[in-house]
N, C-alpha and C positions, 0 to 999 in steps of 0.2 A: 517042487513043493514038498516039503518035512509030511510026515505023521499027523504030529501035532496039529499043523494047519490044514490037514485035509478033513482030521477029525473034528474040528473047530466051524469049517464054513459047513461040515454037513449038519451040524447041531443044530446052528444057525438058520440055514433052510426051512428045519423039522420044528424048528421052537415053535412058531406059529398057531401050526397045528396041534399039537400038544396043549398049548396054550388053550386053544379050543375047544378038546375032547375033556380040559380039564373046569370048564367054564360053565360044558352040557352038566358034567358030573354035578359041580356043586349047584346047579339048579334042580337037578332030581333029588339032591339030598335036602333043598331049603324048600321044595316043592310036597315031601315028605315028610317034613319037620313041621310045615304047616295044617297038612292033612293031619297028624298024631296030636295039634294043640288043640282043632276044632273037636275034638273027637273025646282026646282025654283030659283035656285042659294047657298048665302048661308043661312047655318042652323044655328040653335045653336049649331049642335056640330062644325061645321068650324069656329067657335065665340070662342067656348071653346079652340079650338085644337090652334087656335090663341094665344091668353090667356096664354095657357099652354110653348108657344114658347118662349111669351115676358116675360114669369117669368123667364122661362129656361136661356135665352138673358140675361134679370137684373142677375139672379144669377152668372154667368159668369161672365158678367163687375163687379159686386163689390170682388169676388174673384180676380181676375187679378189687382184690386186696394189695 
């Protein structure tokens, strides 16, 4: 078995996990992001979440067009 391949199925293994310590993360950050809207109004992610509506919106109207 090459380098290459030995480096590849161990990635593979670890992605997983990874996957999941990156999954905790981004709920301590949307967890966070929550607490600072109730507290100061809004965040960036009520910016973002915004954002993500008005594309959703546009992508609709030009579909229906």
């Amino acid at each position: 078995m090459t380098n290459i391949e030995m480096n590849a199925m161990h990635s593979i293994v670890y992605l997983p996990k990874a996957i999941e310590e990156m999954t905790k993360q981004l709920a301590r950050i949307a967890d966070t992001l929550a607490k600072m809207e109730e507290k100061d109004g809004p965040t960036i992610g009520q910016i973002v979440r915004d954002a993500l509506e008005k594309g959703e919106e546009r992508k609709t109207n030009e579909q229906v067009l």
